[in-house]
Structures are given as structure tokens and as C-alpha cells.
N, C-alpha and C positions, 0 to 999 in steps of 0.2 A: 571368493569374495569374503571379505570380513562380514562372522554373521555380528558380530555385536555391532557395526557401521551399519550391516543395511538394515537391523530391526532399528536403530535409533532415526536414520533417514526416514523409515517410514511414520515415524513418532511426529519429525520435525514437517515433513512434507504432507501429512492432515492436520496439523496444524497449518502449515503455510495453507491451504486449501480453503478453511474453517473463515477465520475473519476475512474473506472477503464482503466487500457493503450487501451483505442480502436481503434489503430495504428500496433495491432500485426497484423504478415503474412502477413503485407501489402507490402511484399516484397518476397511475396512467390512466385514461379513459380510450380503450379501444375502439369503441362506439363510434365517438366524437371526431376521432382524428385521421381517420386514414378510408378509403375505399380499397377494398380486399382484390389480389389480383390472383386467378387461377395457374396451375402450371399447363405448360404449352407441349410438353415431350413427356412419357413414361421417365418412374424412377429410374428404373434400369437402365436406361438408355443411356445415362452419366454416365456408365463404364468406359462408355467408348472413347471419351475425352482421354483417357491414358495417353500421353505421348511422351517425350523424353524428359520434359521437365518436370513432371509430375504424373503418380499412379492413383488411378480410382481401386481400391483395392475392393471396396463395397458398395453401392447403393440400394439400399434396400426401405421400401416404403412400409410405415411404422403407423398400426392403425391409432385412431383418438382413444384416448385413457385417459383415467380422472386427473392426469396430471399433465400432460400435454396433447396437445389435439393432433389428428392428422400428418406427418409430414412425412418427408423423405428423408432420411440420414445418410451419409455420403461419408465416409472414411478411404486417408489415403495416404499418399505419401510423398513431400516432395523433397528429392534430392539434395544432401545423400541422405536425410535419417529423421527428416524432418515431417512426422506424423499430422495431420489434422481429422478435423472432425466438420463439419456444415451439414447445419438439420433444416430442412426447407418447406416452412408449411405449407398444407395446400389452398390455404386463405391467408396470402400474404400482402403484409401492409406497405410493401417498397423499400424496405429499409432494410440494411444487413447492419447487426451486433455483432462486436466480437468482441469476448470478454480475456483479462489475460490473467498471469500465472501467480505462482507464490513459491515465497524461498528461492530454492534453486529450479524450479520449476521440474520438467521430467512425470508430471501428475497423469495419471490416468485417467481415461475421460470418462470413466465410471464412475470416480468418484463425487462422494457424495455433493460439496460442495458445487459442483461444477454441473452435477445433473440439475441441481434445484435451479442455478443462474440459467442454463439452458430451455429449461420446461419453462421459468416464467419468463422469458422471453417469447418463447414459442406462442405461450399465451397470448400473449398480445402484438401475434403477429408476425414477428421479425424474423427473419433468417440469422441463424445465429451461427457462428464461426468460432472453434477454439486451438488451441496447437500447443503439443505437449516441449516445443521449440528446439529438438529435435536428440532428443537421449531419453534413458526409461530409467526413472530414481529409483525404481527397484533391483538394477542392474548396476547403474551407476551413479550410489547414493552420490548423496552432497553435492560438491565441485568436483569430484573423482573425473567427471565427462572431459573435465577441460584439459586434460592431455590430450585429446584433437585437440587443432586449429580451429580445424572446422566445427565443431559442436561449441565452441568457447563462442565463435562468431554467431554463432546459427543461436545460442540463447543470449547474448547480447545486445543484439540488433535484428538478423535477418530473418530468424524465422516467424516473429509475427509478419513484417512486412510480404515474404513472400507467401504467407500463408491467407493473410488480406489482399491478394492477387487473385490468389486461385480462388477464394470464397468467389471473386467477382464473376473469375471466368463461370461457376457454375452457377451461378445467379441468371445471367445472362441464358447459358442454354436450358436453363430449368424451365423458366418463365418468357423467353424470349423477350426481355427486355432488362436494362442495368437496374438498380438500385437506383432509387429518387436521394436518396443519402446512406452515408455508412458512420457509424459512431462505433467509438471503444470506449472500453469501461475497465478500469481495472486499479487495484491496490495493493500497497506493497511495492512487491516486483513489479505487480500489473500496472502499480502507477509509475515505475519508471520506465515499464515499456510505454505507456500513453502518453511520455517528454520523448522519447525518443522517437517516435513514431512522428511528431508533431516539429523535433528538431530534424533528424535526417530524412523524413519521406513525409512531408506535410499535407503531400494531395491524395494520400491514402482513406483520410476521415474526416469528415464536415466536422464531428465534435469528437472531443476526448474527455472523459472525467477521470482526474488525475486526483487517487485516493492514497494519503500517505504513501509519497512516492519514496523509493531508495533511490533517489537520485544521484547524489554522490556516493555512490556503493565502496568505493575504495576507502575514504575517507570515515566512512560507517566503520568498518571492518577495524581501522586503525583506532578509531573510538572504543571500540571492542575490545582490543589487546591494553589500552590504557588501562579501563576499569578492570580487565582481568587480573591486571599487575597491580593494581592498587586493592584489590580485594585477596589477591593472594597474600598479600607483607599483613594484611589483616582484614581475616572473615568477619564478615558481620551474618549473626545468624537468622533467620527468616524470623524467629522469635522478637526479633527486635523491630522490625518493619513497621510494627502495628505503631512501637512510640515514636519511631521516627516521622510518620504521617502524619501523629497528631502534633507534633512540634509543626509540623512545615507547617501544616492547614490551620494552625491556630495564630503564627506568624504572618499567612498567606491570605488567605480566605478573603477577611477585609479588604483588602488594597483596593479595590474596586467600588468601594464603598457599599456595600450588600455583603450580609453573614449569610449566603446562602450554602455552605457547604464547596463550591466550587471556584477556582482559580484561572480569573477572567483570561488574564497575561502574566505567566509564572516568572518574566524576564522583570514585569516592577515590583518584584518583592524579593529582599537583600536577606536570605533565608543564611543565616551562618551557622554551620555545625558544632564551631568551637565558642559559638555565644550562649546556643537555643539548645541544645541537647546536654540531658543529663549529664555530669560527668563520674566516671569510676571513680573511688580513690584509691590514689596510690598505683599499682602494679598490679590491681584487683579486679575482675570481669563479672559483672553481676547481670542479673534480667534484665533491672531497667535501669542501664545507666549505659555510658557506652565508652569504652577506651579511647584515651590519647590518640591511640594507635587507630582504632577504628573511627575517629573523628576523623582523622587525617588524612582517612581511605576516604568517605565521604566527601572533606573537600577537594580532594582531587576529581570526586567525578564529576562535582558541580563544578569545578573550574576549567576552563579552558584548556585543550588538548594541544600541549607547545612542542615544537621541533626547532633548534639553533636560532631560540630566540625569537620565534614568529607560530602564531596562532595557524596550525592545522584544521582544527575544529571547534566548533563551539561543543560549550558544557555542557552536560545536559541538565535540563531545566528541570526544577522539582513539579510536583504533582502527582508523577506516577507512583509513589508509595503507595498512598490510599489502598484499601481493599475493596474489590469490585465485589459483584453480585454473587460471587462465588465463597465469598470471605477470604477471600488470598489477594496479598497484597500484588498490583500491577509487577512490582521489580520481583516477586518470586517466580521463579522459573527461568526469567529473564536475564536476569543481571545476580540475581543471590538463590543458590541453591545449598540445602545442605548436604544433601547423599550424592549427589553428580555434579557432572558439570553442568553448567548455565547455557540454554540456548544461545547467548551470544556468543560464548566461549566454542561451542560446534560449528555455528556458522565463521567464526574469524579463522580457527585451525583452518577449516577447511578451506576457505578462499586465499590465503599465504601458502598450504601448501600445493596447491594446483593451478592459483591464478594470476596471485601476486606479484610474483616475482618472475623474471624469466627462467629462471632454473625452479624446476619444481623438486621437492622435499617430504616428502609423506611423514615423514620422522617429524616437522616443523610443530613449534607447542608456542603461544602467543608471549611465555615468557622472555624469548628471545628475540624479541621484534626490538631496534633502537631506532627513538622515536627523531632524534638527529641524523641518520644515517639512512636509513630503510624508504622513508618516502621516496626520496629520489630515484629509487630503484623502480618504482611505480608508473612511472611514466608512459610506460605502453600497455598496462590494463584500465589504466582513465582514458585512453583516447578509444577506445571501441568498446566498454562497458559504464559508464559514470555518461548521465544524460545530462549536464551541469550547464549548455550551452544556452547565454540568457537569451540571444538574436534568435525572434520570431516570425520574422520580417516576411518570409515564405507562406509560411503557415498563416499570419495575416491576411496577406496581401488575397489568398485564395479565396477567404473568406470561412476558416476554420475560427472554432470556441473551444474553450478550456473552462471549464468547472473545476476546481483545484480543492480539496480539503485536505486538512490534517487535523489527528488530536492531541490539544495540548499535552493531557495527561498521556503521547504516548511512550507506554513500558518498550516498546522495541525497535524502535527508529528515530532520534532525534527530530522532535518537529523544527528548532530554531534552524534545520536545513532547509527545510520547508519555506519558510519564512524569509528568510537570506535570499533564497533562488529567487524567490517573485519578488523581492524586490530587487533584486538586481535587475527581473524582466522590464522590472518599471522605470528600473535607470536608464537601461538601452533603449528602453520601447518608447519612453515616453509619456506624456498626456492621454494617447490613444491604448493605454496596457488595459485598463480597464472596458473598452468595446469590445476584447475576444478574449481576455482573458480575466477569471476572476477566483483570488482565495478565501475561502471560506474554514475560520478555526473553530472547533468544538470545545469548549473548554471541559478538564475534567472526562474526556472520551479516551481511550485505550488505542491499541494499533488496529486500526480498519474498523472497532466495533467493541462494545462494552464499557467498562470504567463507572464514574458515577454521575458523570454528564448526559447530554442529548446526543446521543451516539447513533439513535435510529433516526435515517432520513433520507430522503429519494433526491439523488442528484442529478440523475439520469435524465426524469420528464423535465426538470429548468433548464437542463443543457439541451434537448431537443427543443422547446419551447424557443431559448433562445435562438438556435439556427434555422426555426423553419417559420417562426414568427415575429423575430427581431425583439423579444421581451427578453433584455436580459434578466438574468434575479439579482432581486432586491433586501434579499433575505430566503433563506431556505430553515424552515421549520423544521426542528430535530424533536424527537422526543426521549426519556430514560425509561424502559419497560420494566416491569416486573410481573410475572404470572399472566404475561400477552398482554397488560394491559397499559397504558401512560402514565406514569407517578409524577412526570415531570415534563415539562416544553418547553423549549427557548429558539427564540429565531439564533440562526447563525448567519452574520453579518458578514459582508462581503469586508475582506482586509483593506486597510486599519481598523475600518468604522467595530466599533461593540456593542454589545446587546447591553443596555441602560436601565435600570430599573424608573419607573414615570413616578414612582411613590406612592402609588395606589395599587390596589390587587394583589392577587395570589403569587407570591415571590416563584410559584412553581408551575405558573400561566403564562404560555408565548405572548398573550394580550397583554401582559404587563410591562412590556418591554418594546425599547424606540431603539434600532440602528444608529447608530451615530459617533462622528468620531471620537476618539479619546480626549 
């Protein structure tokens, strides 16, 4: 194996790992909500469940630590390569979690990110379920897996669904009794597995909280090769990030009528490169100015992604310039890098040359993708990976919910996808889209977490609250940390409606602010 792929895979997949929402249940009350049920069989005993579909490779009972309490851990395997994990505490609240993956998935259930989702689950309760969906990114960085069939299918669709089977069946012999409900949680990837879970296997989960989904995964990737191509005929270098941010957010910021630093709806404000940015003169590249050439890279990536004549993708939306808490601007790393390549540029090689197309290409570089020609060839990795289907009618009717977020300012998934999808749910669905499903945008928020918005907030207790007390939310309270502490609040509004300033109070207080529509 290429060691310079699998040290970079490991770079990108703790990253994928990293921003998932690690803010859920942070608003749970265990107390209040559940009577605790005991288990009915020894850990061990789960071994014996191995039969053809699935192997118990472990069960082994895991005393209480300051970090999760009591349970039983269960690892195994189902058929062919499809790994999971289910920890089952011994004072359980009825309910099975399972939370899902990031990037190209393949994570180890060691990992950091993945323990911490786990243990505070366990805390309060839940039986928890995860599945690595069934290849090992240490083996098979990137999309390298997807020469199988089967591992292409198994992290597209099937292996969470089968892996939220077998959670059940051991649920069931743990405790001698099912699950009172099962919910998913997940962002990124995780959020387009919680559309897809919700589009092809809807009576899998009471609820889903569907966090910056890559739902149109194909169409991301193509957005990918765009900006690569328009940033290669001219780099813009990270040094410049800082004045491009302050142009958007000094053109931006207002629209909304509040100078508070953040950019309510990046899509009402007509931000132009070749109006609002410095210009070089002449043939000339300086710090703070920015070439012809480099404007022109610019509006290509704010402008719409065309193919013979007809909109592919949308643009992507400004905002994520800004520098987060880090002092690096959202698009460094992302989209402008100056020593390497750009996370998006790894993530797009690699899904063209393993997944994209039907003949796979390892040689394949995003330069050579025609944006006339090329989609069409796409057609059979959008029908078993891209979760885009608006008809919920299943998942309805069952009596499933969706908590849906995304963040405007996000640097590595176009939210205006985000946006587009639910309303189109609400074209097919109806007046009733809003009883089970509902989006909620952060403005100024990064991909899954950070930026200079209300990026921390528990999505998870409204989406239970919702399905087991019929309170949908009305608003969900975000906050911006810094040093563990809040600098900042704001309700985030169920879509369309926006967070309003009333004219009175602290522009940097959720009290100061009414939901309502635009």
C-alpha cells in the first residue's frame, strides 16, 4: 500500500472523526426521563447468538469508569466485512443510539471521537450501536475499498441498516425485551446516512438528526473538481483569505439588518469579486490585492456549477472565509492550501478514481473531469450512494422525525444542498413537511462544529422530545464557545423562519431574538 495515501487517509479520517456534533444530550435529563431496565442473561452469553448472518466475535462486560458506567460491549461481524460495535448498559433507558461515520468512513472504534459519542451515551443510558460499514481506512485508505461491489454497497447504504438489525436482535437477548425507540445521529456522512436510512429503510429509527448531510455526494465531488480547476489556472494564496473575508462580511454582515459579525442567509447578499476586492494592477500580484485571474477563480466558485448549458450545482455560498477560533480561515485546508493538496481535492481524486465512474482509474487527477460529458457517466453511483430522494411518505406515515441542521458558513459541504433538498421535501410533502421534519441553519457555523457562529447545541434531546412527547422545536439554542465558556447565543430557527433581533438587549443573547419568517 501507498504509505504516503494511508498516512494522509489517516489525517483525513480523524478529521472525518473530529466534527461530529459533540454537543448532543447535553441537555438531557436522565433523572426525569426514563425508568432504568436491568439485563435478563450474562454478557457472555451474547456469543452464542453467532449464526450465519452475523458473528459475536466479543462480549465482554466493561466495569463503571469515570467515563462511562457499567455495560456490556459486544463486537462483531456481519457478513462479508461488515464490523460493528453495541455497548449495553446495565441500567438501561429503552432506547438504542446509533451514531454514524465520517469521510469515507472505515474509522476505528477506538477512536477518539467515537469513544467520547459512545460513553456519553452510555451515560445517560442508551444502548449504543456504531459500524465501521464494513472496510478498515487503515488498510483501505480513502475510496481505495470501492473495487468491491460489495464494500461500495455495504458503505452506501447497507451496512448501517444491517448493522441497526443486529443492534436490535442483541437488544432483545440482553435485556429480554426490544427497544421502546431507536434514534440515529449523525453528520457529514453520518448525516447522509440518517437520509438514507429514513429514505430506503424508514422503520429502522423513530428519529434521525440529520447534521450537514453529504447528500448529494456525487454532485459534491463534481463541485470539487470545479473549484480544483478554477484554482489551479489561478492560486489564491491562504495569505489572502484574511482580505477576502473582510470584503464578503463587510458587503455581507448587514443584509439582515444587525452588524453582528454574522451572515444570517449568505444567498441575500450579491457579494461580486470583480466589484468588492482589491484589484492588482496590471500583470502585478501583491498581498493585498488580488489578480484578474484570481478574481475570476473566485467567481467561478461563487457561481454555479454548469454542464451543456444547465445548473449541475449550486455555488458555493460565501461566509466560510472568515477565520474561526483557530485563526485560520474556514476555506484553508479545505478548498486553498499552500504546500499540498486541499482536502477537497483528496476527497474528489479519490471518489472518480474508485467510484465514479464505472471503470476505475487510479491514475485519475480532477483536472480531467468534463463538466459536459462526465456527469452522464455518473448515473450508477447516484442511484446507490447520493441520498437526494425528496418522497418521505414511508418514513411519515410510520410516524418517524428528522431534525435536520446545517452551517451556513460551512467550509466543506455546500449547505445551499442542504437547503434545496428540504425544500424540495416540502414540495413533495407538503403542508404536513413540517410535523416530522424540520431544518434548522446556523449561521456563521463551520462543517458539523466551529466557525464564528452558535455552532454548539443539542439536537438530539428536541428530536427525542419531539417523538416521545409530540413537542416539536420551536427553536433550538446554539451557543459560540471560547475557553468552555458562551461568548455568544442564538436560537436557531426552524427553516425559513430567522433569528430577528426585537431592538433591545445584548445582540450576543438568545433572549434577544424572535423566530420568525423573513
Amino acid at each position: 500500500m501507498n504509505v504516503r495515501l494511508a498516512m494522509l487517509s489517516v489525517l483525513l479520517t480523524a478529521w472525518a472523526v473530529f466534527p461530529q456534533n459533540g454537543s448532543q444530550l447535553k441537555d438531557w435529563n436522565p433523572v426525569a426521563n426514563e425508568i432504568r431496565v436491568n439485563p435478563k442473561s450474562p454478557c457472555g452469553d451474547l456469543r452464542g447468538l453467532t449464526g450465519y448472518g452475523y458473528s459475536v466475535s466479543t462480549a465482554i462486560a466493561m466495569p463503571a469508569t469515570a467515563e462511562a458506567p457499567e455495560h456490556c460491549r459486544v463486537s462483531g461481524q456481519i457478513l462479508p466485512e461488515v464490523r460493528f460495535e453495541v455497548n449495553l448498559p446495565s441500567a438501561w433507558n429503552r432506547r438504542l443510539y446509533m451514531f454514524g461515520n465520517g469521510g469515507f468512513a472505515g474509522e476505528p472504534f477506538e477512536a477518539q471521537g467515537r469513544v467520547s459519542h459512545r460513553n456519553r451515551a452510555l451515560r445517560s443510558g442508551f444502548a449504543v450501536a456504531a459500524t465501521d460499514t464494513g472496510h478498515d481506512a487503515s488498510a483501505e485508505p480513502l475510496a481505495t475499498f470501492a473495487v468491491s461491489r460489495q464494500k461500495l454497497l455495504d458503505y452506501a447504504y447497507r451496512a448501517v441498516h444491517v448493522t441497526a438489525e443486529t443492534a436490535k436482535q442483541l437488544v432483545r437477548a440482553y435485556y429480554g425485551a426490544p427497544q421502546a425507540r431507536a434514534y440515529f445521529d449523525g453528520c457529514s456522512t453520518g448525516g447522509r446516512q440518517g437520509l438514507i436510512l429514513a429514505q430506503r429503510f424508514p422503520n429502522d429509527f423513530d428519529g434521525i438528526v440529520v447534521g450537514a448531510p453529504v447528500l448529494d455526494f456525487s454532485s459534491t465531488m463534481i463541485s470539487y473538481a470545479w473549484i480544483a480547476q478554477a484554482l489551479a489556472a489561478a492560486p489564491i494564496p491562504s495569505a489572502k483569505l484574511k482580505i477576502l473575508a473582510e470584503r464578503v462580511y463587510e458587503q455581507c454582515d448587514g443584509k439582515d439588518g444587525l452588524k453582528d459579525g454574522l451572515i444570517d442567509d449568505p444567498r441575500k447578499c450579491a457579494f461580486e469579486p470583480s466589484r468588492d476586492l482589491p484589484k492588482c494592477s496590471g500583470e502585478s500580484d501583491g498581498a493585498d490585492c488580488f489578480t484578474a485571474k484570481q478574481i475570476g477563480a473566485l467567481e467561478k466558485i461563487y457561481g454555479d456549477i454548469v454542464g451543456q448549458g444547465r445548473r449541475l450545482f449550486p455555488g458555493w455560498p460565501v461566509g466560510a472565509e472568515v477565520a474561526g477560533a483557530n485563526g485560520r480561515s474556514g476555506w484553508e485546508g479545505w478548498l486553498v492550501r499552500d504546500d499540498a493538496r486541499t482536502i477537497s481535492v483528496s476527497f474528489g481524486e479519490t471518489f472518480f478514481r474508485y467510484m465514479g465512474f464505472p471503470e476505475k482509474d487510479a491514475n485519475y487527477d480532477l483536472s480531467r473531469f468534463d463538466f459536459d460529458r462526465d456527469p452522464g457517466r455518473m448515473t450508477a453511483i447516484r442511484q446507490v450512494l447520493d441520498a437526494t430522494e425528496p418522497d418521505l411518505s414511508s418514513f411519515r406515515s410510520r410516524g418517524g422525525r428528522i431534525v435536520m441542521y446545517y452551517g451556513w458558513a460551512d467550509q466543506a459541504l455546500n449547505p445551499r444542498m442542504g437547503v434545496e433538498y428540504y425544500e424540495k421535501v416540502a414540495e413533495r410533502m407538503g403542508p404536513e413537511t413540517t410535523g416530522f421534519m424540520r431544518l434548522f441553519m446556523a449561521p456563521g457555523m463551520f462543517h458539523c462544529a466551529g466557525g464564528v457562529g452558535p455552532s454548539t447545541f443539542d439536537a438530539l434531546t428536541p428530536l427525542i422530545e419531539w417523538v416521545e412527547k409530540g413537542a416539536a422545536p420551536e427553536k433550538i439554542v446554539g451557543a459560540r464557545m471560547a475557553a468552555g465558556k458562551p461568548v455568544l447565543t442564538r436560537p436557531l430557527c426552524p427553516y425559513p423562519q430567522v433569528a430577528r433581533y426585537k431592538g433591545t438587549g445584548s445582540v450576543d443573547d438568545a433572549g434577544s431574538f424572535v423566530c420568525q419568517k423573513p
